[in-house]
N, C-alpha and C positions, 0 to 999 in steps of 0.2 A: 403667717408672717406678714407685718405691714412695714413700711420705709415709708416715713413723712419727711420731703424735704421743703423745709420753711426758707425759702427766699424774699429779699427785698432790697431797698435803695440803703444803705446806710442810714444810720439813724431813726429807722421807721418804729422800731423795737420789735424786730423778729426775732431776736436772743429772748425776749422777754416772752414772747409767744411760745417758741420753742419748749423753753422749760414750761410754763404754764400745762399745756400739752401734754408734756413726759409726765408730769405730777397729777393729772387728771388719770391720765390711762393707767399709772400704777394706783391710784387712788380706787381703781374702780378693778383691780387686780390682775391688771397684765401686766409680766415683767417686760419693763420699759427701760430702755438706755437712749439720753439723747445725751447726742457726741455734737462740737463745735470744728467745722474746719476751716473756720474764719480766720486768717492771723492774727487780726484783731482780738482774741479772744473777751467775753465778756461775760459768757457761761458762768465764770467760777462767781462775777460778781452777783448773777442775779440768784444764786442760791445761797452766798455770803459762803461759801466754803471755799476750802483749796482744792483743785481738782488737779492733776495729772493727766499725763499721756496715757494712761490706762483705766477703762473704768474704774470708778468711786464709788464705794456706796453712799449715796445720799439718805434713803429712807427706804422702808419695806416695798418692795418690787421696784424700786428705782436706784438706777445707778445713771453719773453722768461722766463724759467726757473729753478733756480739750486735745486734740490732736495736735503735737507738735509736728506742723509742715514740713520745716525745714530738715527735722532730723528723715522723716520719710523722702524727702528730696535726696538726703545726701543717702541713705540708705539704695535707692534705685535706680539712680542719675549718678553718683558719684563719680566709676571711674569714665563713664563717658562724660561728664563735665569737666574732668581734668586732662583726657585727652583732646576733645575741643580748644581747652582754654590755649594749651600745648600747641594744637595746630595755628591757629589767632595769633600768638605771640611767635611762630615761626612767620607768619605774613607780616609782621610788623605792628599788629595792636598787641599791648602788652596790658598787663596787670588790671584791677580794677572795670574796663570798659571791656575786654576778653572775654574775663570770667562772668560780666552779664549777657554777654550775647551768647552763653552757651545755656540757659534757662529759659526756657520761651512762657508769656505769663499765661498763669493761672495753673502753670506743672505743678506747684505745690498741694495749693488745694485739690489736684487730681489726684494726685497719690495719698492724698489723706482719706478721698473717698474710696482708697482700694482697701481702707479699713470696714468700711459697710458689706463689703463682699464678704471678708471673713469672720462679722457677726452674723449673716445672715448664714451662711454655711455651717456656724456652732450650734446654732439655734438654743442660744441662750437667753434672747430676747423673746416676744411679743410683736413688741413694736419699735423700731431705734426713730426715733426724730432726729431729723440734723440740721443743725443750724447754719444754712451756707453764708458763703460768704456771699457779701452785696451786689452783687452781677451774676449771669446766666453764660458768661464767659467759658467757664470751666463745665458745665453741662455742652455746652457746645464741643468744646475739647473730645466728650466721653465720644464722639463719634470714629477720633483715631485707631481704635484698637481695631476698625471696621478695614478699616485702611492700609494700617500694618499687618493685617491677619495675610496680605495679599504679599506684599514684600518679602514676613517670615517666612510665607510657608515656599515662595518660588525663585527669589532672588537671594536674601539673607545667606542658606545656607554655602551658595556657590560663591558667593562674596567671601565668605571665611575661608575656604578652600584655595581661594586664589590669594588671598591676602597671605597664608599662606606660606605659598609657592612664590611668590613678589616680593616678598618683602625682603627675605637676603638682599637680594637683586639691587631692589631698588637703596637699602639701607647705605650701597658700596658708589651710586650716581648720586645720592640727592641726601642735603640733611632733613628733610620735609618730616615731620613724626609720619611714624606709618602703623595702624591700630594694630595691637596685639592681641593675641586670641582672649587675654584677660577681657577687652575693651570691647570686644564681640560678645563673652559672656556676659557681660554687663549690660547689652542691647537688648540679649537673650530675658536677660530678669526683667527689664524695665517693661519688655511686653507683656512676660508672663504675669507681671502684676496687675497691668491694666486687665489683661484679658477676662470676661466675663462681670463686671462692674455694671457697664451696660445691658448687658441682656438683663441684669434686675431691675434699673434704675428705669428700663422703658419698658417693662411689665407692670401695665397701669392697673395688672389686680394687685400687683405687690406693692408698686410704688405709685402714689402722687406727688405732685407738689403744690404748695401753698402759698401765696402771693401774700404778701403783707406789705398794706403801705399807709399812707396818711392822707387827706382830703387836702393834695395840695397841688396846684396844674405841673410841676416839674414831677414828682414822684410819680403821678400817676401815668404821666407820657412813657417815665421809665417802667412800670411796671407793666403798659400795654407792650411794649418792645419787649421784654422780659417772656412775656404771655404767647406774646409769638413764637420766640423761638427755641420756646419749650417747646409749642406745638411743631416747628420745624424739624424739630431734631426727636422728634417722637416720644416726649413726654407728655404724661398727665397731666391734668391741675384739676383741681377737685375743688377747692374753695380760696376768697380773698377773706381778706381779714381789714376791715376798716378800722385803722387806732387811732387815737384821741381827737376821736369826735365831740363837738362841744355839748354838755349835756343839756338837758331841757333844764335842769335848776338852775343852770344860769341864764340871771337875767339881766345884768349890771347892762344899762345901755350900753358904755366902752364897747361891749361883745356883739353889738346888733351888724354892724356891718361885716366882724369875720362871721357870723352867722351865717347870714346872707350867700358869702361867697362861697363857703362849707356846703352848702345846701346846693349852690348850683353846680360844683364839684363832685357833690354825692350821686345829683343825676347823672353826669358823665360818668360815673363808677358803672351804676346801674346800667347804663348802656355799651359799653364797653368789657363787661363783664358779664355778659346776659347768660351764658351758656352755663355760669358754676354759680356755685352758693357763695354769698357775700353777705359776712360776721359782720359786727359792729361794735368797737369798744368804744366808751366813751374815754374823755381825758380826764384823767383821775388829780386830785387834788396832793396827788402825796407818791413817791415812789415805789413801784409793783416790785419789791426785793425782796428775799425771806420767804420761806413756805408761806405763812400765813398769807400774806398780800400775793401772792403765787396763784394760791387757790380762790382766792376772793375772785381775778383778774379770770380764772379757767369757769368760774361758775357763772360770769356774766357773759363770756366767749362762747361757751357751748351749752349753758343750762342742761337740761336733762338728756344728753344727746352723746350722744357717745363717740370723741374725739378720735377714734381708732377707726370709727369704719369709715367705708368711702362715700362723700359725700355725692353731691351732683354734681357733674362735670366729665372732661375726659379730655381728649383729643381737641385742637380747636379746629384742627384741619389736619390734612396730609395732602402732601406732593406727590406728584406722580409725573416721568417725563414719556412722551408720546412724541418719539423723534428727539426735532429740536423742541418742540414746543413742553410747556411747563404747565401742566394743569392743576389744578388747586381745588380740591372736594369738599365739601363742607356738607354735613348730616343735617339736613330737614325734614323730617319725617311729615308734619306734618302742612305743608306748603300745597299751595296750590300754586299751578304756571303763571296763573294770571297776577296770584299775588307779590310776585318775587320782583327787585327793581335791583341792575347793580350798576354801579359807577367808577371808575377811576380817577380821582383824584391827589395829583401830586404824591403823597407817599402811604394813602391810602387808599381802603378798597371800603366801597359803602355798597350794605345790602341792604334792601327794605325787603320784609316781609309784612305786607299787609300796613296795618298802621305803625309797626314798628320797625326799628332801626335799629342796625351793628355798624361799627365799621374796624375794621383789622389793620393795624399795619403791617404794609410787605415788608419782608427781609429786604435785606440789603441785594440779595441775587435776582429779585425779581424787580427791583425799583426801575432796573433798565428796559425791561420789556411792557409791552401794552397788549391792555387786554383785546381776544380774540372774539371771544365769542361767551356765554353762559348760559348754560342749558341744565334746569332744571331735569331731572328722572330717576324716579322712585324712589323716591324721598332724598335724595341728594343733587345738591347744588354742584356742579362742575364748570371753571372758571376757568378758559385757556389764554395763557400768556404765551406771544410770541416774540421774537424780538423785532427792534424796527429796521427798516430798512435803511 
C-alpha cells in the first residue's frame, strides 16, 4: 500500500499532478483512487467528469474522489459545535461570529483525511494520491490525536463522570449550558475518528509527500516552509515537481528575460531541495484536462519510471529535546568534519558541505533560539539550539 500526498501553494497545479499520477499507476495496473480534500475542489474538472463524495469510477483500475469537508465536519464536530456555539451565545457572542469560533481551521480538511485511514484499512486500493489542499496547515493539525490520546485516556473519562454528578446542581445556580453526555459522546467520535490517520501518514514506507510548485521566488519560499514542516512534524517527501517551466522551443525574445529569472529560480530549487528528486514539467501551450492531455502531462513527469514507488528522499530532519535545549539532526552519511560549515542566519540555518550548500528554514519554535554548538558524528550532523538569555 502506498499514500501520495500531493501538496502545494495554490495554483501551482497540484490537482493536475495529482490525477496525472492516479492515471499513470492505474495505467501501469495498480488499483488507484485519488481523493481531493481541497474545498476548492478541482479534481472533477481535471478529468472533465462529475465526481462525488464517494469513489467514481473513472477508468479501469482508477477511481477518483471529491471529499465533501463540510459534511465530514458536521458528521464529527456537530454536536460539539452546537454546544460551543450554545456556550458563546450564553457569554454574549451570538450567531454568525459564535458559530466560527467553535471550528478551528483546517478541522475540515482533517476529517476529510480520516477518509485515507479507511481506504487504507479496505485495501481496496494500490495507491490513493491525495490532493491536499494548499498549505501544510492541516498536516501539522495530524499531530493532535498525539495530544488527545493523553486527555482521553486520563482526564476525559472522570470529566463525564463528574459532569454527571454536577450538572443537576449546577442546572438549579447558573443558566450557563452544561455539556451532556450526548456532547461527551460526540468528543468521544471526534477522537476516535482522528485516531490512527497519523501513524499512516508518518510511515514514510507507506506515505510520502510531494511538493509541487512553479519557478517563482514567492511559491518556492512557500514550499521551502511547507518542506520543513513536513519534516517537523515527521513526514516524508520523496520528490518536487517543477511546473511550467519555460521550454527550450521558446525562443520569441519577449521570453529572454523570464528566462533568465526561471533559470536563476531553478538553481534555488536545486539547492533548497537537494535531498529529493526534483521532476520538471514544462509549460504547455494548451490545458492538461481530459485523460488524453492527463497522460501526455504523466509521460513527460515520470517517463519510464514508475510513479508509485518511493522516490529519493525522506525525513529532512528530526527534533530531538535534550533538556531545555532543542537539537536538530540532519543524515550525512557521507561528510567529513572538516568539510561541514553551519551558520545562522535570521530565519535560516545554512549548511555547507564541501563545496556545496543547503540552507533550511527554522520553524517558527526554533526562530527564538540560537544556535549552540554543531557537531558532526557518524554520519550525522546535530545542531543544538538553546534559548537566549
Amino acid at each position: 500500500m502506498r499514500v501520495l500526498l500531493v501538496t502545494g501553494k495554490g495554483g501551482v497545479g497540484k490537482t493536475t499532478v495529482s490525477a496525472a499520477t492516479a492515471l499513470r499507476a492505474a495505467d501501469m495496473g495498480y488499483r488507484a483512487l485519488v481523493m481531493s480534500t481541497d474545498p476548492a475542489h478541482s479534481l472533477a474538472d481535471a478529468f472533465g467528469r462529475e465526481l462525488g463524495d464517494r469513489p467514481t469510477i473513472i477508468t479501469e483500475n482508477l477511481s477518483a474522489q471529491q471529499i465533501d469537508s463540510q459534511k465530514r465536519l458536521e458528521e464529527s464536530w456537530g454536536e460539539v459545535r452546537d454546544h460551543l456555539t450554545e456556550l458563546f451565545d450564553w457569554t454574549g457572542l451570538k450567531g454568525v461570529q459564535a458559530e466560527e469560533l467553535t471550528v478551528f481551521p483546517g478541522m475540515d480538511e482533517l476529517f476529510a483525511l480520516a477518509d485515507v485511514r479507511e481506504h487504507v484499512r479496505s485495501e481496496e486500493f494500490d495507491v490513493i494520491v491525495v490532493d491536499c489542499a494548499p498549505t501544510a496547515e492541516t498536516l501539522r493539525l495530524l499531530s493532535l490525536p498525539e495530544v488527545l490520546s493523553w486527555y482521553m485516556e486520563r482526564i476525559f473519562p472522570m470529566g463525564r463522570r463528574v459532569a454527571k454528578v454536577v450538572r443537576p446542581v449546577l442546572n438549579k445556580v447558573t443558566s450557563m449550558p452544561i455539556a451532556d453526555d450526548g456532547v461527551f459522546e460526540a468528543a468521544s467520535n471526534f477522537y476516535d475518528r482522528l485516531d490512527g490517520i497519523r501513524e499512516i501518514l508518518a510511515d514514510e514506507e507507506v506515505t510520502t509527500a510531494r511538493l509541487v510548485l512553479n519557478p517563482e521566488k514567492m511559491v518556492i519560499a512557500e514550499a521551502r516552509r511547507t518542506y520543513t514542516y513536513l519534516g517537523l512534524f515527521g513526514y516524508a517527501v520523496d520528490g518536487v515537481v517543477v511546473n511550467r517551466v519555460l521550454p527550450d522551443s521558446v525562443t520569441d525574445p519577449y521570453f529572454k528575460r523570464w528566462r533568465e529569472i526561471q533559470q536563476d529560480h531553478l538553481a534555488a530549487i536545486e539547492d533548497g531541495f537537494v535531498d529529493v528528486d526534483i521532476l520538471k514539467l514544462r509549460l504547455f501551450d494548451h490545458e492538461m484536462v481530459g485523460m488524453e492531455m492527463l497522460r501526455l502531462l504523466a509521460d513527460e513527469l515520470y517517463g519510464d519510471r514508475d510513479p508509485v514507488e518511493r522516490m529519493n528522499g525522506g525525513r529532512a530532519f528530526t527534533i530531538t529535546n535534550d533538556g531545555d535545549d532543542v537539537i536538530v539532526e540532519m543524515k550525512m552519511p557521507f561528510a567529513e568534519k572538516g568539510d561541514v560549515g553551519v551558520l545562522r542566519q535570521d530565519d535560516e540555518l545554512y549548511i555547507t558541505v564541501g563545496a556545496y550548500k543547503r540552507s533550511l528554514v527554522l520553524p517558527d519554535s526554533l526562530k527564538r533560539r540560537v544556535v549552540k554548538r554543531a557537531k558532526l558524528d557518524a554520519g550525522v550532523l546535530r545542531v543544538t539550539f538553546v534559548l537566549e538569555n
